[in-house]
PATI-57097 format. One record per residue (C-alpha): chain; residue number from 1; x, y, z; residue in one letter. Coordinates in steps of 0.25 Angstrom, whole numbers, plus 5000, padded with zeros to 4 digits. Example, Ala and Ser with C-alpha at 12.3 -4.5 7.8 and 13.67 -1.06 7.14 Angstrom:
% PATI-57097
PT chain   n   xx   yy   zz res
PT     A   1 5049 4982 5031   a
PT     A   2 5055 4996 5029   s
//
This chain:
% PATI-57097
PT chain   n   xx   yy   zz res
PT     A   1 5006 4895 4917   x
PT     A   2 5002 4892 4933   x
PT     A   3 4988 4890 4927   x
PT     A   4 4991 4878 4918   x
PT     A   5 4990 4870 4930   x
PT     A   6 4978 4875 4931   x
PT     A   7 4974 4874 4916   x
PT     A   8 4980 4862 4909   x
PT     A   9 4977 4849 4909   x
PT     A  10 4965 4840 4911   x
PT     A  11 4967 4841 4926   x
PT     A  12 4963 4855 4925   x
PT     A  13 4951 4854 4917   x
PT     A  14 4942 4858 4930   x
PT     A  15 4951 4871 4932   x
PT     A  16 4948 4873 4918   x
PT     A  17 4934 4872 4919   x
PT     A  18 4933 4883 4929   x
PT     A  19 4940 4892 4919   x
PT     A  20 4930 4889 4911   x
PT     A  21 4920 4892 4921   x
PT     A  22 4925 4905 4922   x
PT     A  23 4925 4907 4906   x
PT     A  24 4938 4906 4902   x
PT     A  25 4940 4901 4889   x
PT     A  26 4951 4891 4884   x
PT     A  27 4960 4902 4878   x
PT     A  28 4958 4910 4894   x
PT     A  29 4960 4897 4901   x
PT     A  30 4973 4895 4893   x
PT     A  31 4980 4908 4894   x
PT     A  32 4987 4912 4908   x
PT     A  33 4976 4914 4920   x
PT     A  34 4980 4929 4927   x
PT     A  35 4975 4931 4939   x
PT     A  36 4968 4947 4940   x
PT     A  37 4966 4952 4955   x
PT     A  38 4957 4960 4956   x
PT     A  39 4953 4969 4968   x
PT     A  40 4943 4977 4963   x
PT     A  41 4932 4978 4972   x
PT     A  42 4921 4990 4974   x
PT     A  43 4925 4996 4989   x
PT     A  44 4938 5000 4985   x
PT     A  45 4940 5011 4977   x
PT     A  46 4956 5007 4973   x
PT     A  47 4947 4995 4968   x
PT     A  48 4935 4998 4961   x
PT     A  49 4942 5000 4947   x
PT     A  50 4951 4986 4946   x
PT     A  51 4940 4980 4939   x
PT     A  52 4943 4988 4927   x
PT     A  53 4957 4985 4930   x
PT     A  54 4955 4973 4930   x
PT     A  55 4948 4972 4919   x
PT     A  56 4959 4978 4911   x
PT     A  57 4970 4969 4919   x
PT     A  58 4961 4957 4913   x
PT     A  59 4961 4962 4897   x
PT     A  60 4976 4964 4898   x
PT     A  61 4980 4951 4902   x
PT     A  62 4969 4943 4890   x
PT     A  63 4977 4954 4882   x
PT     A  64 4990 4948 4885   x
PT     A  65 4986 4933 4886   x
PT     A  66 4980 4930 4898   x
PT     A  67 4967 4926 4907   x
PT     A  68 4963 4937 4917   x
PT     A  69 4955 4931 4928   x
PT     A  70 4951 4941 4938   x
PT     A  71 4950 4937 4955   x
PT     A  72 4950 4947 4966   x
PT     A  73 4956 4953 4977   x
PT     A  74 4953 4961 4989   x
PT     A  75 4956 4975 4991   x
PT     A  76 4950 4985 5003   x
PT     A  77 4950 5000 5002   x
PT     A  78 4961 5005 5016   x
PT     A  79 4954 5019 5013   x
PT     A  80 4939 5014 5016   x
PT     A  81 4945 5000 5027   x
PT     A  82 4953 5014 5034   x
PT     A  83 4949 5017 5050   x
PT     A  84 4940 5005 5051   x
PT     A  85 4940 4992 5053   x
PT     A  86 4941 4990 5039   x
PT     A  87 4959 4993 5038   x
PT     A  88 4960 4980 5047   x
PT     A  89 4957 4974 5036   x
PT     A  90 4967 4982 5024   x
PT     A  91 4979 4976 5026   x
PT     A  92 4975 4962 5029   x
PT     A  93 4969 4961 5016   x
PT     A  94 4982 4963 5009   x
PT     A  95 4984 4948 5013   x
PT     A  96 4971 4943 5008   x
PT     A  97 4972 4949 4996   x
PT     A  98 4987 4942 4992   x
PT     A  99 4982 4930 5000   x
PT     A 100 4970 4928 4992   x
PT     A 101 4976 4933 4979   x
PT     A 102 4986 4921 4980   x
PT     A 103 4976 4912 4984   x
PT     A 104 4967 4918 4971   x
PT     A 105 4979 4916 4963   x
PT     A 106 4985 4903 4967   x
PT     A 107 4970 4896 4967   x
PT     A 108 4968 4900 4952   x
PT     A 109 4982 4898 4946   x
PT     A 110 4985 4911 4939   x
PT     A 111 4996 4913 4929   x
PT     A 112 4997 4929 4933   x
PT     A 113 4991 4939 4941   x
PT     A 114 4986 4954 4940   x
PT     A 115 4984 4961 4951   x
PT     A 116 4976 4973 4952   x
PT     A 117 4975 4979 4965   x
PT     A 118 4973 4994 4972   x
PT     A 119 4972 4997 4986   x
PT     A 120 4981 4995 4998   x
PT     A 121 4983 4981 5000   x
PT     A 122 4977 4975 4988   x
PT     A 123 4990 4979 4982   x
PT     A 124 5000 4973 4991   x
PT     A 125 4991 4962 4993   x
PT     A 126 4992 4957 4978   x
PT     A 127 5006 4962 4978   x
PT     A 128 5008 4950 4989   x
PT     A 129 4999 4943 4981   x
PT     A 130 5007 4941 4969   x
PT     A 131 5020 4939 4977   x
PT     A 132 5015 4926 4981   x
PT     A 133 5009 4921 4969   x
PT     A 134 5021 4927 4961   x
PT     A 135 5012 4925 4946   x
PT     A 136 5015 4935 4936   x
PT     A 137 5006 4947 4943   x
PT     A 138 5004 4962 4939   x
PT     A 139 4996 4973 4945   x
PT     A 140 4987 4983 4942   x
PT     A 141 4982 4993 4953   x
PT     A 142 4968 4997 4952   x
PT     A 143 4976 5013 4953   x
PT     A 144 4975 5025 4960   x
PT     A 145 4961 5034 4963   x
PT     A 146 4964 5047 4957   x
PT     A 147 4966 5060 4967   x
PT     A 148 4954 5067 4972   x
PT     A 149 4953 5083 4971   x
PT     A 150 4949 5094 4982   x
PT     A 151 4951 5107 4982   x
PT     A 152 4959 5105 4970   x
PT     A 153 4968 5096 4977   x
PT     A 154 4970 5082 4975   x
PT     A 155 4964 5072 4985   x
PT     A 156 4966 5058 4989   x
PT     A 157 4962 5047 5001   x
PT     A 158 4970 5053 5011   x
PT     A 159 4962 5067 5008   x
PT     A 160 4951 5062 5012   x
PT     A 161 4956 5055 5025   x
PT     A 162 4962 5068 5030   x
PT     A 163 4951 5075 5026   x
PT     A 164 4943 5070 5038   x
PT     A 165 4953 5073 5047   x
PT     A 166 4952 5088 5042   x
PT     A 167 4938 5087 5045   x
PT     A 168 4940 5082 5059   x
PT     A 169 4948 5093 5061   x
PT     A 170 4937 5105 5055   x
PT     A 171 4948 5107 5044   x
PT     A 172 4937 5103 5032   x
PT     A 173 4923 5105 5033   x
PT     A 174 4913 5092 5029   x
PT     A 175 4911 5097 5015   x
PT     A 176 4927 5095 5015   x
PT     A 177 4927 5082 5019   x
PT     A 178 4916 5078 5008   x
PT     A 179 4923 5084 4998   x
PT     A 180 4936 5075 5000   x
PT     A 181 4926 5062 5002   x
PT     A 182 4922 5063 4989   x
PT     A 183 4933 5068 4981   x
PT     A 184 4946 5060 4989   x
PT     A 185 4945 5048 4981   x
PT     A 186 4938 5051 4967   x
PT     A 187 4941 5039 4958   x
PT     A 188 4943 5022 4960   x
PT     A 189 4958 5019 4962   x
PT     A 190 4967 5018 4974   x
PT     A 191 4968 5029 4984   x
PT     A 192 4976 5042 4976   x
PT     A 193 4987 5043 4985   x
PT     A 194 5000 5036 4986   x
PT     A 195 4992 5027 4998   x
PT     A 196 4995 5013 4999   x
PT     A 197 4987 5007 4986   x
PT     A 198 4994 5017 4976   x
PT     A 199 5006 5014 4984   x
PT     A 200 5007 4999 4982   x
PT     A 201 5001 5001 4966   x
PT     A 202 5012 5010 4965   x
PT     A 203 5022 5002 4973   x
PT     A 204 5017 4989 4964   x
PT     A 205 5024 4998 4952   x
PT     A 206 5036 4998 4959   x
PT     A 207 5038 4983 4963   x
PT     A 208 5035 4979 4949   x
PT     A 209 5021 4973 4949   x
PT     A 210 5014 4983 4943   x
PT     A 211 5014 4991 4929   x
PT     A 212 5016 5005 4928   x
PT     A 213 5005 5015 4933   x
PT     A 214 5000 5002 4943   x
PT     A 215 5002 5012 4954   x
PT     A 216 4998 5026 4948   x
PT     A 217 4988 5026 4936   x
PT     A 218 4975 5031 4942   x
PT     A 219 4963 5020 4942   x
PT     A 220 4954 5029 4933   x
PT     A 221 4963 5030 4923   x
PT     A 222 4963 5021 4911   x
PT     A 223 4978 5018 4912   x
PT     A 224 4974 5010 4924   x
PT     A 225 4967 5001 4913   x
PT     A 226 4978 4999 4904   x
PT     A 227 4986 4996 4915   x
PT     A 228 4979 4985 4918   x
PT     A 229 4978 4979 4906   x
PT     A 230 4994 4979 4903   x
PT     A 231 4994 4975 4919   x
PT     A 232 4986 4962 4913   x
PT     A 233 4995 4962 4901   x
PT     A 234 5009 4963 4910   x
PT     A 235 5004 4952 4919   x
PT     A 236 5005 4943 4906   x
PT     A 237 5018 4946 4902   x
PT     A 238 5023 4943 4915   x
PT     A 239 5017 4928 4914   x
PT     A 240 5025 4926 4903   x
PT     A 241 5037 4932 4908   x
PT     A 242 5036 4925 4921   x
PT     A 243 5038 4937 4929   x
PT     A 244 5031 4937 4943   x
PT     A 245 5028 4944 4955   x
PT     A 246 5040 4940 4963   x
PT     A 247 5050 4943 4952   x
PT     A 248 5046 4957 4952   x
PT     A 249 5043 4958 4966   x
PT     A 250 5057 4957 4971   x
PT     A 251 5066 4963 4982   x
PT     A 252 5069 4975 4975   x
PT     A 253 5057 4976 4967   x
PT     A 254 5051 4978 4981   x
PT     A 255 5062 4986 4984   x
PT     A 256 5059 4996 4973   x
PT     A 257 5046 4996 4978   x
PT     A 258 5049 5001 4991   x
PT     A 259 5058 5012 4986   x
PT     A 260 5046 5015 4976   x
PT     A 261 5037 5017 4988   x
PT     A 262 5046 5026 4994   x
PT     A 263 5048 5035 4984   x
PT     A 264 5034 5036 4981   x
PT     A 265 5028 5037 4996   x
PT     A 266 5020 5026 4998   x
PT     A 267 5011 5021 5007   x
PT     A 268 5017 5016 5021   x
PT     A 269 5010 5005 5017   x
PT     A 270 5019 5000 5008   x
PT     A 271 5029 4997 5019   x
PT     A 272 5019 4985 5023   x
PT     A 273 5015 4980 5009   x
PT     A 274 5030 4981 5002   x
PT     A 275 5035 4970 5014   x
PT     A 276 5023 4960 5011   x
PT     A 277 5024 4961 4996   x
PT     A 278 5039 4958 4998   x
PT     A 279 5037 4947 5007   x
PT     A 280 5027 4941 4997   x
PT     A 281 5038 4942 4988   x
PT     A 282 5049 4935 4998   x
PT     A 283 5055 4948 5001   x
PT     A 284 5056 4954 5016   x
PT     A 285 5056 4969 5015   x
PT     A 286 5057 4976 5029   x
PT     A 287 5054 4991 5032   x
PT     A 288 5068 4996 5035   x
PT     A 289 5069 4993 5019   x
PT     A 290 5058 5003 5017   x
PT     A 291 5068 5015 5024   x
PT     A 292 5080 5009 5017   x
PT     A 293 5073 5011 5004   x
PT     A 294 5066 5023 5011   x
PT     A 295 5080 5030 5013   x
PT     A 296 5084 5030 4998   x
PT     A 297 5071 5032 4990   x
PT     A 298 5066 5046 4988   x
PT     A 299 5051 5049 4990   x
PT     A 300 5046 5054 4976   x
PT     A 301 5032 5056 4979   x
PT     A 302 5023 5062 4989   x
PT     A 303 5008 5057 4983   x
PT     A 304 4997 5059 4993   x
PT     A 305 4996 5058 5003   x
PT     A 306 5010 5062 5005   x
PT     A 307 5008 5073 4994   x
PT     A 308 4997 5078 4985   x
PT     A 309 5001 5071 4973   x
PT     A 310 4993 5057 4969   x
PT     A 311 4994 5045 4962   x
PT     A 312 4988 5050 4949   x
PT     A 313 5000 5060 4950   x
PT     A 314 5012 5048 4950   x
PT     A 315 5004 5043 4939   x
PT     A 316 5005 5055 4931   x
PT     A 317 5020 5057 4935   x
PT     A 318 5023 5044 4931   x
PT     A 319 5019 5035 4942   x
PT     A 320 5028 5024 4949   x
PT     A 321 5037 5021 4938   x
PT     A 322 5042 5037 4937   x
PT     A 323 5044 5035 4952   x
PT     A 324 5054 5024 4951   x
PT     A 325 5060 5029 4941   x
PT     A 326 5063 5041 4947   x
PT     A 327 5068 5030 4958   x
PT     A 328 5076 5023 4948   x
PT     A 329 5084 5036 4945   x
PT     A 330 5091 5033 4959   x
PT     A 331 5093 5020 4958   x
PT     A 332 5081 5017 4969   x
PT     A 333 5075 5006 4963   x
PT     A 334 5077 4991 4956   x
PT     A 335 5075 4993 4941   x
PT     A 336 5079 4981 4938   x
PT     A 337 5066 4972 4944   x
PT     A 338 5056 4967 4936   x
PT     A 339 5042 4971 4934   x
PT     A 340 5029 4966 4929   x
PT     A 341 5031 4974 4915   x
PT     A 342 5043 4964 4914   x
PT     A 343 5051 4975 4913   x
PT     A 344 5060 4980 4925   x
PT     A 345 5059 4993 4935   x
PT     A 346 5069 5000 4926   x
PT     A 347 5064 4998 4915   x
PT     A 348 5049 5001 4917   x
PT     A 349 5052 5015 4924   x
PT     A 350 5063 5018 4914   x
PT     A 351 5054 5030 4908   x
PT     A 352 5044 5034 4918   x
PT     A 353 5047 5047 4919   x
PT     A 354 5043 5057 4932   x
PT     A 355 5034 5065 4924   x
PT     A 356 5031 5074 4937   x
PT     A 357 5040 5079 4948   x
PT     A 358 5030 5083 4957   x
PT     A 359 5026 5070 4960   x
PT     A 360 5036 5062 4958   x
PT     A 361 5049 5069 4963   x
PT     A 362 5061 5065 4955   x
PT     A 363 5071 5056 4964   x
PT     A 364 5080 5070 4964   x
PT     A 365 5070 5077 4970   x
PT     A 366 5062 5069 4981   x
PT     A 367 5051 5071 4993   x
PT     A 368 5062 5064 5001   x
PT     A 369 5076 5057 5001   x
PT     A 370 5067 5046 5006   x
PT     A 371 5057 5036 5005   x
PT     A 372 5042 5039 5007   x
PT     A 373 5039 5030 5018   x
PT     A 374 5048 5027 5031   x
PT     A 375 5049 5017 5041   x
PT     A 376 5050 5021 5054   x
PT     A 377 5058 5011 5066   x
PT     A 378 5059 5015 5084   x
PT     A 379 5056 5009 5096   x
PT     A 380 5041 5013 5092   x
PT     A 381 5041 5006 5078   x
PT     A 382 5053 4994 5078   x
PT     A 383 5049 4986 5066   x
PT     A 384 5046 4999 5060   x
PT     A 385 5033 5007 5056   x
PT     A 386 5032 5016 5041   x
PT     A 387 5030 5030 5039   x
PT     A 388 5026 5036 5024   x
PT     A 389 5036 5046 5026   x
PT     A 390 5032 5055 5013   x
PT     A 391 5019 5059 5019   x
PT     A 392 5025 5064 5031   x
PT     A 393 5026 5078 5033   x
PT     A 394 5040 5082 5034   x
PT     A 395 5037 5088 5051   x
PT     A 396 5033 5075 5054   x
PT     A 397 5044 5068 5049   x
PT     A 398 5048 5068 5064   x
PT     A 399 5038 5069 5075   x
PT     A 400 5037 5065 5089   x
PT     A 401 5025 5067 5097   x
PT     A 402 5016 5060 5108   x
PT     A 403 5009 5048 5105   x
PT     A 404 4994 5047 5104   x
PT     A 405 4992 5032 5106   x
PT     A 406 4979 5023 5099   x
PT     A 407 4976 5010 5098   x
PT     A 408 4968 5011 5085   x
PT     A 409 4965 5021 5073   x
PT     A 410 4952 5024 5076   x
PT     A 411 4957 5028 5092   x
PT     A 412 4968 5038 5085   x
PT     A 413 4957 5042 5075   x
PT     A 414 4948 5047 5086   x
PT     A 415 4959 5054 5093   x
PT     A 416 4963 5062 5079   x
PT     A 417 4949 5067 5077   x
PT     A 418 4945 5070 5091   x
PT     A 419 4957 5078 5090   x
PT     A 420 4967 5072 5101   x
PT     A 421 4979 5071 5091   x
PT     A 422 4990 5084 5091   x
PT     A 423 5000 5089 5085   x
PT     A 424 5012 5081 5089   x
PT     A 425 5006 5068 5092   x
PT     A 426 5009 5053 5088   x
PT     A 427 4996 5044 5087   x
PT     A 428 4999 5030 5088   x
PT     A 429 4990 5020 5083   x
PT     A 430 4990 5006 5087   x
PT     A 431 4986 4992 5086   x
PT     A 432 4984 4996 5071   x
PT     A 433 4994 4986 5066   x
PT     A 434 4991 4972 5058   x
PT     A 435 4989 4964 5070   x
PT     A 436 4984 4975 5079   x
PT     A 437 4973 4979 5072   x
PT     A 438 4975 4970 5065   x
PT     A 439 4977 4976 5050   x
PT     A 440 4985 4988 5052   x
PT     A 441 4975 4998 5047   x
PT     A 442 4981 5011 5041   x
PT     A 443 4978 5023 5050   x
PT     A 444 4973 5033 5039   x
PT     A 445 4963 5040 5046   x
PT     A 446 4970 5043 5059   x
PT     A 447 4982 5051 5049   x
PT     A 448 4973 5057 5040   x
PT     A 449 4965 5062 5051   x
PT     A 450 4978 5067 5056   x
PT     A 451 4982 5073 5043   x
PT     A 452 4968 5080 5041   x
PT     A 453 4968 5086 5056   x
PT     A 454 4981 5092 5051   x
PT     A 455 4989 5085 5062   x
PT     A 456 4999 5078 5049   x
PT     A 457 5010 5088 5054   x
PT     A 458 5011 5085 5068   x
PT     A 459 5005 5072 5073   x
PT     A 460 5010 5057 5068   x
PT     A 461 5003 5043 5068   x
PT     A 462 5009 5030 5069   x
PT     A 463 5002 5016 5071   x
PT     A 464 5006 5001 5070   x
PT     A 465 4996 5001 5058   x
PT     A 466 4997 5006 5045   x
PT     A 467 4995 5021 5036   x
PT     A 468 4986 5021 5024   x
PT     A 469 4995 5026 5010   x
PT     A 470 4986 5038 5014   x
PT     A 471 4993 5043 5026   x
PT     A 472 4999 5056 5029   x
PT     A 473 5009 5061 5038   x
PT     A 474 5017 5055 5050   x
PT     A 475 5011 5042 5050   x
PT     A 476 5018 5030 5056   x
PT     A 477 5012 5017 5053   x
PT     A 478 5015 5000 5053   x
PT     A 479 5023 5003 5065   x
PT     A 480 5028 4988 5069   x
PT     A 481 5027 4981 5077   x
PT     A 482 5013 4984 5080   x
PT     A 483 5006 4987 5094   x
PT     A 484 5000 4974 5094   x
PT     A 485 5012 4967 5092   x
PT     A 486 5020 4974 5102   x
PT     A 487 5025 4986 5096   x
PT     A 488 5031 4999 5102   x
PT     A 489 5017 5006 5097   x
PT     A 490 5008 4999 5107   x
PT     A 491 5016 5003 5118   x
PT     A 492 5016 5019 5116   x
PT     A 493 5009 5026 5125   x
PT     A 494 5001 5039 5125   x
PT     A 495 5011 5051 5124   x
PT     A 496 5023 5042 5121   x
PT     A 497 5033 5052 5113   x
PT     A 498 5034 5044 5098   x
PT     A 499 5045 5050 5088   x
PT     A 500 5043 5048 5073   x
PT     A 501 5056 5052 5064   x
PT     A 502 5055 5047 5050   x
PT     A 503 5067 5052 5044   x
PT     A 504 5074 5045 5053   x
PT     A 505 5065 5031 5053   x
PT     A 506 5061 5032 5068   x
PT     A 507 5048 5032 5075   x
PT     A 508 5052 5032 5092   x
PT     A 509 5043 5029 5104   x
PT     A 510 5051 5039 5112   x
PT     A 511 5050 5032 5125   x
PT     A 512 5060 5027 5135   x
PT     A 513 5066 5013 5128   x
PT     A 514 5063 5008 5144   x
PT     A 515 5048 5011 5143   x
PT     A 516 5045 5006 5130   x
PT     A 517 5050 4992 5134   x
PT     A 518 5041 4992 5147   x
PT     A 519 5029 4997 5138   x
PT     A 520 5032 4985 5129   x
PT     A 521 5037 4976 5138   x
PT     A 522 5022 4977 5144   x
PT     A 523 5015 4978 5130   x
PT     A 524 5004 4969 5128   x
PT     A 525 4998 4972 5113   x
PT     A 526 4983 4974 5114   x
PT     A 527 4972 4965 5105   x
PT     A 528 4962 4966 5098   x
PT     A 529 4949 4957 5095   x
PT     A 530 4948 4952 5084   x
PT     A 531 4940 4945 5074   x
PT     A 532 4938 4939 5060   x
PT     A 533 4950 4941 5049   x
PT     A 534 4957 4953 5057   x
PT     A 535 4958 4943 5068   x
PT     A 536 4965 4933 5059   x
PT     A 537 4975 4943 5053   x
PT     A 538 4979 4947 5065   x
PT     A 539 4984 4936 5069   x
PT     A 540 4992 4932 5055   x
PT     A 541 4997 4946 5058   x
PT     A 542 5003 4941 5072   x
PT     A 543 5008 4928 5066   x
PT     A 544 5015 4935 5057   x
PT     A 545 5009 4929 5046   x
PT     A 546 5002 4942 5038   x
PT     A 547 5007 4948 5026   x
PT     A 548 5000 4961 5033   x
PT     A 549 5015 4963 5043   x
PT     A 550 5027 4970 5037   x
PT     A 551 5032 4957 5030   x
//
């Protein structure tokens, strides 16, 4: 066991004395030490039940032989960090969290690892995590808030978000806009709707790394308990099979990932988590893989906000595992990789059944021939920028209209509720990127507010930073390179025509090719002040040196 060196011999008596300290007995000190992350905290709701979970991830594993020692891990909440200050700071912590995890890890000598995350970069954050330490690891998620109810119809995050813009717009009354406050978000647990924590719980199903129901079973419900205890169970049986993180986590486990995410409509998100857990694992994945896999994989599932069915829903339908077996029936995914059940794909979906058609369409009768998310390319987004195509509706698919131009959300915000935005237009928001800034913050006010106004028809959004899981409509975000790295986006000018064809995988600055080489020939990127730790990411960012880029 990696712990012997830490446990045996008279050199390690002090070592041992501290685990003593702590009150382990002999018989604990003995047995393998696995490591149990914990990101419970008490401001996030995805977060406030992993206690219990990890109370049940820790009798699972004494259960099967082992000594459950519980450290922590951060975790923010995007939903309460969103249109502040705050979402500077959501996708630098994914880095903290994997570089303090290993750092946790490696310190302490741990024979095996449980995860147990929830929220947006929690997840991918451990997922890294575990790449690098390559132990015997298995998650759990904390799981999925159940939907909300008004007017008899079911409610999530993103209701509540483009609830305010209804109310901009005199559409609800105050009463309304109470109503959804208190009743949106009614229990603990990740956000109901495919955003991007139920996204990567579900997507950490699909690469192998976590049981069955990981990514589905609600956070109120006792399942989720059991789970963890046979989570805590399954991590020991992979210590003494010797299975690990990276022979799981291979090219075509990540692969099946990808096609998983399409059929199911993920968040866009993904498309910046997928390459980073991959390049943990020694893979490079780029985004024209995304469209490849995009082009063969039917989209299965339209869960909020792309439709109005939730997470509870794919549950009750059978969840991840019915998806990839419908998957399977085409010959769409791997079966042969392993997983941390010590059984193969193919062999854990074998019988999981799609036990309702309405929400998880059978692969003969999809949403779409195509995956859920696309990846757009043109003079205005050369390295590429993502759309999540599912949640498009079908007269946006192809738009082209003016461009409103800001050089931050809260400018566009402003300009959506004073009412200056019009059917037709195309805001762009800039210096929203990684290093521009800095920390790409998800722009899920300036869409809901567009949604809510009732403007989702006609007007589309695009920025060099990102889109929360929980936007809607013909949004085009992680558009590379970014303004404060040159980018095409920091050169458009009021009133500049843009063109967005996602069928045919283009997004266009429609300007003379002449022009836009003066405008960039003459492009001097604007800064920013900065201070503290933003300061210091920006600059690994520039360097090239931060997990938080595509790679």
């Amino acid at each position: 066991m990696k712990s012997d060196s830490l446990k045996i011999g008279t050199q390690n008596a002090p070592h041992r004395a501290l685990y003593h300290a702590l009150g382990l007995t002999e018989e604990e000190i003995e047995r393998p030490l696995v490591g149990i992350v914990s990101s419970y905290n008490e401001i996030v709701p995805g977060h406030m039940n992993i206690d219990k979970i990890v109370d049940a991830v820790k009798i699972g594993v004494a259960m099967a032989g082992g000594t459950p020692i519980v450290f922590p891990a951060i975790a923010v909440c995007d939903g309460i960090a969103m249109g502040h200050t705050g979402m500077k700071y959501s996708l630098v912590t994914r880095d903290l969290i994997a570089d303090s995890t290993e750092a946790m890890a490696l310190a302490h000598g741990f024979d095996a690892l449980v995860m147990v995350p929830n929220c947006d970069k929690n997840v991918p954050g451990l997922l890294m995590a575990a790449a690098r330490l390559n132990v015997p690891t298995v998650f759990v998620s904390g799981g999925p808030m159940l939907a909300g109810h008004v007017d008899g119809a079911k409610t999530s995050f993103s209701s509540i978000s483009e609830a305010v813009g209804e109310f901009n717009a005199g559409k609800i009354t105050e009463e309304k806009l109470r109503e959804y406050e208190c009743k949106t978000c009614p229990t603990c647990g990740s956000c109901s709707g495919m955003y991007t924590a139920n996204s990567m719980n579900c997507l950490t199903e699909a690469l192998g790394m976590g049981l069955r129901g990981n990514g589905t079973i609600p956070a109120v419900y006792s399942a989720r308990i059991e789970l963890a205890k046979h989570a805590g169970m399954a991590v020991m049986d992979m210590l003494r099979k010797n299975i690990r993180p990276r022979d799981i986590m291979t090219k075509d486990a990540i692969m099946n990932a990808l096609t998983v995410d399409m059929a199911l409509g993920c968040s866009t998100n993904s498309m910046l988590h997928l390459p980073a857990i991959a390049h943990e694992c020694g893979i490079e994945i780029n985004l024209d893989i995304a469209n490849r896999i995009s082009e063969k994989t039917p989209n299965l599932c339209h869960l909020a906000p792309a439709g109005r069915t939730y997470i509870e829903e794919l549950d009750e339908a059978g969840g991840v595992y019915a998806v990839m077996n419908e998957l399977s029936k085409k010959g769409l995914l791997h079966t042969d990789c392993i997983t941390v059940t010590g059984k193969t794909v193919g062999e854990n979906i074998k019988n999981c059944v799609n036990l309702n058609h309405d929400v998880i369409r059978p692969i003969e009768n999809p949403y779409s021939q195509t995956g859920g998310i696309a990846v757009l390319r043109g003079n205005l987004a050369p390295e590429g920028s993502v759309v999540k195509r599912s949640a498009v509706l079908p007269e946006m698919l192809v738009h082209e209209g003016p461009a409103r131009v800001f050089e931050s959300e809260e400018d566009a915000q402003a300009a959506i509720n004073a009412g200056k935005i019009v059917p037709g237009d195309v805001v762009v928001i800039r210096y929203e990127g990684p290093k521009g800034g800095p920390g790409m913050r998800e722009m899920l006010n300036p869409t809901s507010a567009i949604m809510g106004m009732g403007l989702g028809n006609s007007v589309a959004l695009i920025t060099d930073g990102r889109f929360s899981g929980a936007t809607r409509g013909a949004c085009v975000g992680h558009v590379s390179p970014e303004a404060a790295s040159g980018g095409p986006i920091g050169v458009v000018e009021e009133g500049d025509i843009i063109s967005i064809n996602i069928p045919e995988n283009k997004i266009e600055l429609k300007v003379d090719e002449a022009v836009l080489n003066e405008r960039m020939k003459n492009f001097v990127p604007k800064k920013k002040e900065l201070s503290g730790y933003l300061k210091r990411y920006a600059a690994l960012v520039s360097s090239g040196a931060s997990g938080a880029i595509l790679n």
